[in-house]
VOTOR-436131 format. One record per atom (N, C-alpha, C): residue number from 1; atom name; x, y, z. Coordinates in nm, 2 decimals. Example, Ala and Ser with C-alpha at 12.3 -4.5 7.8 and 13.67 -1.06 7.14 Angstrom:
BEGIN
SITE  resi  name    east   north      up
SITE     1     N    1.32   -0.57    0.78
SITE     1    CA    1.23   -0.45    0.78
SITE     1     C    1.32   -0.33    0.78
SITE     2     N    1.28   -0.22    0.71
SITE     2    CA    1.37   -0.11    0.71
SITE     2     C    1.29    0.00    0.79
END
This chain:
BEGIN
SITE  resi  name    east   north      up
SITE     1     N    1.73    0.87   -0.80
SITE     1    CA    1.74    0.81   -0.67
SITE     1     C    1.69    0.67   -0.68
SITE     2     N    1.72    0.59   -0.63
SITE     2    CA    1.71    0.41   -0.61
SITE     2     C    1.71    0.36   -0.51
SITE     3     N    1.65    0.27   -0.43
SITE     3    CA    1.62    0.25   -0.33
SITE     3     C    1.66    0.10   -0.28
SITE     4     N    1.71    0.05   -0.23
SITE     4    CA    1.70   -0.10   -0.24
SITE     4     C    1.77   -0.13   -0.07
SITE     5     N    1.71   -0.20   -0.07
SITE     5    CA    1.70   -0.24    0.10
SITE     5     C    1.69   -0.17    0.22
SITE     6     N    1.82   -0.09    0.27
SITE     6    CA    1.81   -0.01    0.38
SITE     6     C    1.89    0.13    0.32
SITE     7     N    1.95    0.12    0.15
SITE     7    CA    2.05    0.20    0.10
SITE     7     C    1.95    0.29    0.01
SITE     8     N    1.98    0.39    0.01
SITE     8    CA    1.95    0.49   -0.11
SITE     8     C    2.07    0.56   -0.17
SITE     9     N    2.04    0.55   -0.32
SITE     9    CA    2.15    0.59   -0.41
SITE     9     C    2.13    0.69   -0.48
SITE    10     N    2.18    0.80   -0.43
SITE    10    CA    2.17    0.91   -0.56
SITE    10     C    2.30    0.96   -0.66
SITE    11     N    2.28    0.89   -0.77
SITE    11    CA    2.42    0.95   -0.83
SITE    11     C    2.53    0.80   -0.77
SITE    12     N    2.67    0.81   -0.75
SITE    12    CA    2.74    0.71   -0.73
SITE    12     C    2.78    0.72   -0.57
SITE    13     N    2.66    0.78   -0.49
SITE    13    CA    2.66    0.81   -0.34
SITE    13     C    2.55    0.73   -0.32
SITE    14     N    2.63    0.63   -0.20
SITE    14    CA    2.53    0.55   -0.13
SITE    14     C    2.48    0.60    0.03
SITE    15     N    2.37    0.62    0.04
SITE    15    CA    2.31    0.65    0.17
SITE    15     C    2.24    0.56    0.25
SITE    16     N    2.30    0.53    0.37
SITE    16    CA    2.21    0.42    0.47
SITE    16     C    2.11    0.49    0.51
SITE    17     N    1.98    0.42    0.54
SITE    17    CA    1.88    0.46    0.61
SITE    17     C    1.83    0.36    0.72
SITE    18     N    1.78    0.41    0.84
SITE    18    CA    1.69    0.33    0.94
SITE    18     C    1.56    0.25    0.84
SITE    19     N    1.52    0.19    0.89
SITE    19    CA    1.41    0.10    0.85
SITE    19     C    1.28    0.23    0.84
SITE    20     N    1.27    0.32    0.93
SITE    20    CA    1.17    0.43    0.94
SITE    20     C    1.24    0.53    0.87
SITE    21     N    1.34    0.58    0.82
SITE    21    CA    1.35    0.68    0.75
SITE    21     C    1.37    0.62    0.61
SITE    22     N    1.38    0.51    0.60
SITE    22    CA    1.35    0.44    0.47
SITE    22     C    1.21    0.41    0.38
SITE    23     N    1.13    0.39    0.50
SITE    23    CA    0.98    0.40    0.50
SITE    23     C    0.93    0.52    0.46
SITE    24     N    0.92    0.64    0.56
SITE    24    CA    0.89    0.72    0.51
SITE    24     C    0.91    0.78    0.39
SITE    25     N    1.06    0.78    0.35
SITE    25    CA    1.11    0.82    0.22
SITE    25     C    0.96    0.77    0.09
SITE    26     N    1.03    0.62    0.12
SITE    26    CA    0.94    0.53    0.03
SITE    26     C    0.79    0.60   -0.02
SITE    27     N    0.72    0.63    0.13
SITE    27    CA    0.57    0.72    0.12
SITE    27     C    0.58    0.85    0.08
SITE    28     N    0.65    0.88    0.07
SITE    28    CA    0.68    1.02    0.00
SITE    28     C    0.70    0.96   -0.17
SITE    29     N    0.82    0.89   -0.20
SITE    29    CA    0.87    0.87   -0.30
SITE    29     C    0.71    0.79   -0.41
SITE    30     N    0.64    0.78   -0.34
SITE    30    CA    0.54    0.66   -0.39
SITE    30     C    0.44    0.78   -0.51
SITE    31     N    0.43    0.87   -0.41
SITE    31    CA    0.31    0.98   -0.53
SITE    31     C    0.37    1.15   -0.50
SITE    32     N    0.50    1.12   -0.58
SITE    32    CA    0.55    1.24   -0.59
SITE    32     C    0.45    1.39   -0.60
SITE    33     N    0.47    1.48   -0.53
SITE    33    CA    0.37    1.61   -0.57
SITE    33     C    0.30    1.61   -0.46
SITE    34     N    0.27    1.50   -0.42
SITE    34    CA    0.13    1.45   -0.32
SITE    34     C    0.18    1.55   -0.19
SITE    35     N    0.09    1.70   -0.10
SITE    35    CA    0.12    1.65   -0.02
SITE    35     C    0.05    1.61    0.14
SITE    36     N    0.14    1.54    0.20
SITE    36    CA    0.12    1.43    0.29
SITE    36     C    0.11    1.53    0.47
SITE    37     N   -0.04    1.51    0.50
SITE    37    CA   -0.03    1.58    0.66
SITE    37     C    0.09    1.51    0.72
SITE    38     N    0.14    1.55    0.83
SITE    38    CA    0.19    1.53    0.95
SITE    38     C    0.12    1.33    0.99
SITE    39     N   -0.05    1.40    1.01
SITE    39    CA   -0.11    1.29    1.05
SITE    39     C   -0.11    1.16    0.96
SITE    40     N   -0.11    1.16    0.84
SITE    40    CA   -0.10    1.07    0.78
SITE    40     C    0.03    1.00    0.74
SITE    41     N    0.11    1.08    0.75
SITE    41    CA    0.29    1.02    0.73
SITE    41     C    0.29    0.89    0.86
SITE    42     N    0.23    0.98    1.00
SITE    42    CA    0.24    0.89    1.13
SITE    42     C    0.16    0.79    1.08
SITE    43     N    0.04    0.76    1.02
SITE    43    CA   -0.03    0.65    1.03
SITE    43     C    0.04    0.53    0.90
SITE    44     N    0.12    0.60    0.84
SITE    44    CA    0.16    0.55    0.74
SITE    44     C    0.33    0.44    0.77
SITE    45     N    0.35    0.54    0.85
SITE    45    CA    0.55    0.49    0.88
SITE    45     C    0.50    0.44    1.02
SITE    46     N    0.44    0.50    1.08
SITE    46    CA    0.48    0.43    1.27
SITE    46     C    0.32    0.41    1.32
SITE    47     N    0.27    0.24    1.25
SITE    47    CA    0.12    0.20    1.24
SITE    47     C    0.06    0.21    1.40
SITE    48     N    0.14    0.16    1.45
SITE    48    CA    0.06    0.16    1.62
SITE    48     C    0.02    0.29    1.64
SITE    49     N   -0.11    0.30    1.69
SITE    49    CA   -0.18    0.41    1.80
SITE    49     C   -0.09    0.52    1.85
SITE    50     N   -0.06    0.50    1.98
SITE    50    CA    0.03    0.56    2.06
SITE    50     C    0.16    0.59    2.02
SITE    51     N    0.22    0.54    1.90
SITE    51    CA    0.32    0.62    1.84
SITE    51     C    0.32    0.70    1.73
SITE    52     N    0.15    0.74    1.74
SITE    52    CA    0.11    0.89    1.61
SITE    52     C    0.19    1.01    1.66
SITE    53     N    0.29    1.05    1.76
SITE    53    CA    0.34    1.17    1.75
SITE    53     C    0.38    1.27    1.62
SITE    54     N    0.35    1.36    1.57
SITE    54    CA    0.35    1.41    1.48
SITE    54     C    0.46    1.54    1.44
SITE    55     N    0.57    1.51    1.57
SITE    55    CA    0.70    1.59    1.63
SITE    55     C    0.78    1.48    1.58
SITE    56     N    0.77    1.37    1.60
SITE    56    CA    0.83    1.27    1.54
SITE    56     C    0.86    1.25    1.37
SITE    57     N    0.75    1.33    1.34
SITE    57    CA    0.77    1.32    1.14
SITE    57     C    0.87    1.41    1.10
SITE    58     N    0.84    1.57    1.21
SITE    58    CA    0.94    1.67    1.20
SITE    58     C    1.09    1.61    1.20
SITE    59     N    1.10    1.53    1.29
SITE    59    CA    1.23    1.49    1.33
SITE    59     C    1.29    1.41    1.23
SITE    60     N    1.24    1.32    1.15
SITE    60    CA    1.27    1.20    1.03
SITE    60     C    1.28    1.28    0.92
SITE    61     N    1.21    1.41    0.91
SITE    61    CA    1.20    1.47    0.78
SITE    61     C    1.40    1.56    0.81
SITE    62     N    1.39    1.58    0.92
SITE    62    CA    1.52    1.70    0.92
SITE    62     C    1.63    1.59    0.90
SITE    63     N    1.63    1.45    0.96
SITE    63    CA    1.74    1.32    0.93
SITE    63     C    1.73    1.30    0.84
SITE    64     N    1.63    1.26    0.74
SITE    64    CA    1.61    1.25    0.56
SITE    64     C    1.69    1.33    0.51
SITE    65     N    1.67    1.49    0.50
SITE    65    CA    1.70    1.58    0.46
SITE    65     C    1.90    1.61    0.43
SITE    66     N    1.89    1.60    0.56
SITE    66    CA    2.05    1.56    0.60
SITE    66     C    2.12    1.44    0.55
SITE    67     N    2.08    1.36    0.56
SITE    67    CA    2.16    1.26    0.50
SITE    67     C    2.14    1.25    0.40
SITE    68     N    2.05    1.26    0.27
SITE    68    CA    2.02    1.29    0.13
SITE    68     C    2.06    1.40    0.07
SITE    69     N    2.15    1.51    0.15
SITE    69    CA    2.20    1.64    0.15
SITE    69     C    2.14    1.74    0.03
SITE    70     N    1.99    1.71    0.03
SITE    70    CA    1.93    1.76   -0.07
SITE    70     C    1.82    1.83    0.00
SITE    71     N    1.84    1.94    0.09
SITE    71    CA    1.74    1.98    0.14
SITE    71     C    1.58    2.00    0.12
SITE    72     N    1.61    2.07    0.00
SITE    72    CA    1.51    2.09   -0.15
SITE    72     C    1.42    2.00   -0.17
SITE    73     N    1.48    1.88   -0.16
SITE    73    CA    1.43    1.73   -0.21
SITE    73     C    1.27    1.75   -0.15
SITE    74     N    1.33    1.72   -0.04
SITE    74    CA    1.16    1.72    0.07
SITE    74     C    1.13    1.83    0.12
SITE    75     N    0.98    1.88    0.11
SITE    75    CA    0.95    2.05    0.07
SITE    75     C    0.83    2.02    0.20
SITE    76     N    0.85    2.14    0.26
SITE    76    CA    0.75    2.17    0.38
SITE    76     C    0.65    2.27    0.33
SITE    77     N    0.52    2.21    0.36
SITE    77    CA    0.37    2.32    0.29
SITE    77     C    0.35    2.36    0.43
SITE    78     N    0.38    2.44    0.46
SITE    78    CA    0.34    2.52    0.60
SITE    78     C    0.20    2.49    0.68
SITE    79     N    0.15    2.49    0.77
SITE    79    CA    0.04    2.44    0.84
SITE    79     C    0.00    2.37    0.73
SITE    80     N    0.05    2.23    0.66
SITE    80    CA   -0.02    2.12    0.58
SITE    80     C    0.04    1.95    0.62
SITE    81     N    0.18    2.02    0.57
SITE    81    CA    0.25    1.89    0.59
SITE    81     C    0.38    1.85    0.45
SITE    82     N    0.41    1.76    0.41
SITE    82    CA    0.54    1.70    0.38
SITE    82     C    0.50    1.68    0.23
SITE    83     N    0.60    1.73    0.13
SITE    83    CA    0.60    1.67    0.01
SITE    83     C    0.73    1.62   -0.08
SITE    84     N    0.76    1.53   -0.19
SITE    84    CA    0.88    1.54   -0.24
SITE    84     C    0.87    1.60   -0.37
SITE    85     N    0.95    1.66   -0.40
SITE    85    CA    0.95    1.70   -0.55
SITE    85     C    0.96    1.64   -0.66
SITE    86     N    0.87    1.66   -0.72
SITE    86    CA    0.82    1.54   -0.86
SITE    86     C    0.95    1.57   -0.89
SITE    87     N    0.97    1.46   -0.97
SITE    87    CA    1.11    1.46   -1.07
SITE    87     C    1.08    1.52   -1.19
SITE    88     N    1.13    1.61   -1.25
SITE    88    CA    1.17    1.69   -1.35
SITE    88     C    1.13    1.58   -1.47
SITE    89     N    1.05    1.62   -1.58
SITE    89    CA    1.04    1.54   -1.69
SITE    89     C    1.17    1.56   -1.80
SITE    90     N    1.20    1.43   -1.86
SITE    90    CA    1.32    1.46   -1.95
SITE    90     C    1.26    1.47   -2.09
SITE    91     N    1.28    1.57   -2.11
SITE    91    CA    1.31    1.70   -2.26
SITE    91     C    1.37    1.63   -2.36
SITE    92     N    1.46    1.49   -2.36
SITE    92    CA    1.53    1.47   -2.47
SITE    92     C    1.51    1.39   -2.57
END
C-alpha cells in the first residue's frame, strides 16, 4: 500500500481519501502491530478538545475499511482499540 496525497494505492487500485481518513490511516500505518485506544487515534487525527468523540474513530475506521475493501487490514482489540496488520515479512 502507498500513500501520496489524498490517494492510497493498493495494487493498480487507486483509493481517494478525506484528509481525516487519510490521517488516521497514516497513524495506524506509522507503527504497524501498535495498538492504538479509541482515545489516542482522537488526539492524534481530530487535535482540538471538543472534537475527542471517540464514536467518531468507530465511524472513520468502518469508511477506511470499506473503501480499502480489506476488512482484515484494520483489526478491532475489543474494549482496547484500533490496530493495522503488520505486513507479512518477505521469505525470498
Amino acid at each position: 500500500m502507498r500513500l501520496a496525497d489524498h490517494v492510497v494505492q493498493r495494487g493498480d487500485r487507486k483509493i481517494e481519501l478525506s484528509a481525516r481518513e487519510l490521517t488516521l490511516l497514516k497513524v495506524l500505518m506509522r507503527e504497524p502491530g501498535r495498538v492504538f485506544t479509541r482515545t489516542e487515534l482522537c488526539e492524534r487525527v481530530w487535535e482540538r478538545e471538543h472534537e475527542h468523540d471517540t464514536k467518531l474513530v468507530e465511524v472513520f475506521i468502518v469508511r477506511l475499511r470499506r473503501r480499502l475493501g480489506s476488512p482484515q487490514l484494520i483489526q478491532t482489540r475489543r474494549h482496547v482499540g484500533y490496530t493495522i496488520a503488520a505486513p507479512a515479512s518477505d521469505t525470498r
